[in-house]
C-alpha positions as CSV (number, residue, x, y, z in Angstrom):
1,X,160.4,98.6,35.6
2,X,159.8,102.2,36.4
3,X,161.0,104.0,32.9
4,X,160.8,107.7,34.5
5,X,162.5,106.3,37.6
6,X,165.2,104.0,35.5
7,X,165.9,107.5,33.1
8,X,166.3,109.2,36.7
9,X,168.7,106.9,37.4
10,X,170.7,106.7,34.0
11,X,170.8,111.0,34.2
12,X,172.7,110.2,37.5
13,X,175.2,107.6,37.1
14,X,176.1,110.1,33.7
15,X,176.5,112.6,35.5
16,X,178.1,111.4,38.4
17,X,180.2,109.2,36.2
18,X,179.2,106.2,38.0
19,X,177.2,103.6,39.7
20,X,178.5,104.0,43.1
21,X,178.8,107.9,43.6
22,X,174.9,108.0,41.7
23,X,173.8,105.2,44.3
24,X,175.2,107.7,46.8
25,X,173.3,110.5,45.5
26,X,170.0,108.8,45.0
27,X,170.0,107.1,48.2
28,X,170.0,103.4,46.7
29,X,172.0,100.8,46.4
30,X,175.0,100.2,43.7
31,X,173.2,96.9,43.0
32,X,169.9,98.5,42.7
33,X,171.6,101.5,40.6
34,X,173.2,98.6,38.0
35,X,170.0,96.5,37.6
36,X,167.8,99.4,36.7
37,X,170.5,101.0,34.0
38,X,170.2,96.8,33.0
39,X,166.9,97.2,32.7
40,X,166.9,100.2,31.0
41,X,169.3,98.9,28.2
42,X,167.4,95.9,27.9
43,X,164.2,97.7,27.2
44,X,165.8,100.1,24.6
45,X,167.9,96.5,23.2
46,X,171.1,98.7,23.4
47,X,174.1,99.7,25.5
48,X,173.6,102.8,27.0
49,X,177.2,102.8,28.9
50,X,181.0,101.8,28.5
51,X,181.7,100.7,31.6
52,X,185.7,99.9,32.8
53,X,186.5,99.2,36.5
54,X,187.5,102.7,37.0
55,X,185.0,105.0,34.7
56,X,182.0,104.7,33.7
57,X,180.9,107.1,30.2
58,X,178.0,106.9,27.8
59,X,177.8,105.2,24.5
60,X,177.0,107.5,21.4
61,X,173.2,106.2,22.1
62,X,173.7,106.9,25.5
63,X,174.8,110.4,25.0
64,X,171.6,111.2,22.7
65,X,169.5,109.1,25.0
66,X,171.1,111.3,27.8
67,X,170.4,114.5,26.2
68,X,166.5,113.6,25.7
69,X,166.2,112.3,29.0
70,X,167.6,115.7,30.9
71,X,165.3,117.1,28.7
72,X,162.4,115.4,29.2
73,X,162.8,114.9,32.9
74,X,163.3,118.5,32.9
75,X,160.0,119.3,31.4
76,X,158.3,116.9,33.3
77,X,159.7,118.4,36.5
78,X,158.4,121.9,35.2
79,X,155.0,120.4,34.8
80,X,154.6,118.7,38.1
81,X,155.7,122.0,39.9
82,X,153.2,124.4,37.8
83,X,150.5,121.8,38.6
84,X,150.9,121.6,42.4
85,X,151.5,125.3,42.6
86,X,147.8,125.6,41.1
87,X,146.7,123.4,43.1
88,X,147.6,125.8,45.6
89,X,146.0,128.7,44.3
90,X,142.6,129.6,45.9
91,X,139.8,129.2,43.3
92,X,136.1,129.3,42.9
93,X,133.6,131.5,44.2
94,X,133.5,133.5,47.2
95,X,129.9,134.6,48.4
96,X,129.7,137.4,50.8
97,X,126.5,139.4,52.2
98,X,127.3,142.2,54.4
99,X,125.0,145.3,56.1
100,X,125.0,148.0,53.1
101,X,126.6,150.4,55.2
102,X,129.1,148.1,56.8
103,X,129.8,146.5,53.0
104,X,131.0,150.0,51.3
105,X,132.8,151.4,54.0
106,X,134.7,147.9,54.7
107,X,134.5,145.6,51.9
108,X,136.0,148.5,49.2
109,X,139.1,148.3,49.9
110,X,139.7,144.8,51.2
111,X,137.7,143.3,47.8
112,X,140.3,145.0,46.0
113,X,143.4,143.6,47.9
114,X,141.5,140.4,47.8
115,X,141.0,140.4,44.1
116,X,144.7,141.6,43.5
117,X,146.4,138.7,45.3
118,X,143.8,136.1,44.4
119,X,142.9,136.6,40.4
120,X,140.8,133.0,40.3
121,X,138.2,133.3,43.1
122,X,135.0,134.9,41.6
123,X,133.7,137.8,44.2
124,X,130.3,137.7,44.8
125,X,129.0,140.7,46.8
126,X,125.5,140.9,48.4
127,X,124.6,143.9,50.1
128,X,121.4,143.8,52.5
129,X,120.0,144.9,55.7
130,X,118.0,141.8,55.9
131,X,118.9,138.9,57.7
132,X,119.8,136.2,55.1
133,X,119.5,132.0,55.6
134,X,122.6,130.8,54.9
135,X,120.8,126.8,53.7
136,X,117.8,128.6,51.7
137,X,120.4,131.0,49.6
138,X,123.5,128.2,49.5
């Protein structure tokens, strides 16, 4: 059993007050919904859920359990999305040789823009007239 998946589930048939309208909303089966809040209460050795043919509503450890799970899942959502955004965020070092003329006139302001919008990539700035081999420097 999947516990982050199963608490998924468990956070939506509470809040959707049951199996079949969570199943809807999670794209699953009702069957497939049931079994994993089984599972769930099987692994914990308590009921998570009073369930009646018409309503389905959470036991008092089902409510606490509840509470943690938003709250975990929550967090774990915030984590995953911070990560992937870095992820995304150009870093490293960038390595550039330019004519000394051609570097201050251009470069300047560009560098500076550059810098602004992309705080974790370490400028390096060569300036030379000479002609430079790109496999001997790296």
């Amino acid at each position: 059993m999947d516990t982050l998946e199963a608490m998924r589930v468990f956070v939506a048939v509470v809040e959707r007050n049951g199996f079949s309208a969570a199943a809807q909303a999670l794209d699953l089966s009702t069957a497939g919904v049931t079994r994993q809040v089984a599972a769930l209460e099987k692994r914990l050795s308590t009921r998570l859920l009073h369930r009646t043919t018409r309503r389905v509503s959470p036991t008092s450890a089902g409510a606490a359990y509840y509470a943690q799970c938003v709250r975990l899942l929550g967090e774990l959502d915030a984590l995953e999305a911070s990560i992937g955004a870095q992820a995304l965020e150009p870093s490293g070092t960038l390595r550039i040789n330019a004519p000394v003329s051609w570097g201050i006139a251009r470069l300047g302001p560009l560098l500076a823009s550059y810098r602004e919008r992309f705080p974790l990539v370490e400028l390096e700035l060569g300036r030379s007239d000479l002609l430079v081999d790109l496999v001997e420097e790296g």
